[in-house]
C-alpha positions in Angstrom: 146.2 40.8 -37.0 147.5 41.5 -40.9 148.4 45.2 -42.2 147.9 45.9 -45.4 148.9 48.6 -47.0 149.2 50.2 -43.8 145.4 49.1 -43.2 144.5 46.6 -40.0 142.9 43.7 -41.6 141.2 41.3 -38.4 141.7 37.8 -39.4 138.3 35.5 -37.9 139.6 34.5 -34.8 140.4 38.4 -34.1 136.7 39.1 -35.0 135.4 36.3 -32.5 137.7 37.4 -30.0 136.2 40.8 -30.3 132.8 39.8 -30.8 133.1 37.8 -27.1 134.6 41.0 -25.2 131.5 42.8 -26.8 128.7 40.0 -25.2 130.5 39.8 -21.9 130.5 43.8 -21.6 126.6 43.7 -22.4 126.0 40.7 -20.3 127.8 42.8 -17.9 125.8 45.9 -18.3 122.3 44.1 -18.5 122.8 42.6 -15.0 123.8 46.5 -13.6 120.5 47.8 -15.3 118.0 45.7 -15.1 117.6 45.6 -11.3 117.8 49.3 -10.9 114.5 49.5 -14.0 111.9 50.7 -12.4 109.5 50.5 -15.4 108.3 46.8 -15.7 108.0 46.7 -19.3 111.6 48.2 -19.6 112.8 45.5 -17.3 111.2 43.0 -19.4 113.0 44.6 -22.6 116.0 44.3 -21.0 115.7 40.9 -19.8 115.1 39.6 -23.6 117.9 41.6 -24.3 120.4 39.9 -21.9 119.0 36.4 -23.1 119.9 37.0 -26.5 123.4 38.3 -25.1 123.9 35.2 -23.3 122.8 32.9 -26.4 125.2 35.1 -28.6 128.3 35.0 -26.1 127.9 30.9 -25.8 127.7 30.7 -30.0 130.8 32.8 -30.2 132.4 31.1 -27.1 131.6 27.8 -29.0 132.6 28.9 -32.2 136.1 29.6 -30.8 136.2 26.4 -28.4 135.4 24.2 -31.7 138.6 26.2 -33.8 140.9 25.2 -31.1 141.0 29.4 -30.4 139.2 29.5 -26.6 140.5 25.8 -25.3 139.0 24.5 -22.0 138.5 21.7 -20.1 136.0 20.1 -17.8 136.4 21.1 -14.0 136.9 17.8 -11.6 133.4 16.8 -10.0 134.7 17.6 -6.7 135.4 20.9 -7.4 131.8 21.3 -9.2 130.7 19.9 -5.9 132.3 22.1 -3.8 131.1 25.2 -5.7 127.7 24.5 -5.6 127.6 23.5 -2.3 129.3 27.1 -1.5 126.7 29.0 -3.7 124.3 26.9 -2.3 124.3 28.6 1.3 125.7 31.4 0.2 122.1 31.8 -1.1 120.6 30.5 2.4 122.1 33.3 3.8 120.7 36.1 1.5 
């Protein structure tokens, strides 16, 4: 972050950064609420809401990943493996 003048100036990686803490907090929010809706069409509202918060959160998450500002790297295929497999019957058991 610059000052100027005594003024905070966000350079663009500062406003992505921000803009992702922003769609993870309503991604976050949208899975607490929408269970507990009790109206269908507000459900529904808020279930187009979180889609667009999801497609927003990957554009900023890929906007950073292709600056070289959010770097990551694939997991191995055993690991991808094993997680599935332990979400997997974690959901049989639900």
């Amino acid at each position: 972050m610059q000052t100027n003048n005594d003024a905070q100036v966000l350079n663009d990686q500062d406003k992505l950064e921000d803009l992702l803490s922003e769609e993870k907090y309503l991604i976050s929010a949208y899975g607490t609420f929408i269970p507990e809706a009790s109206c269908p069409q507000l459900r529904q509202v808020l279930t187009q809401n979180l889609n667009g918060c999801v497609e927003n959160q990957y554009a900023v998450f890929d906007q950073m990943s292709r600056m070289g500002w959010y770097p990551t790297k694939d997991a191995p295929a055993a690991d991808v493996t094993a997680a599935r497999d332990k979400f997997s019957q974690l959901q049989q058991t639900l």
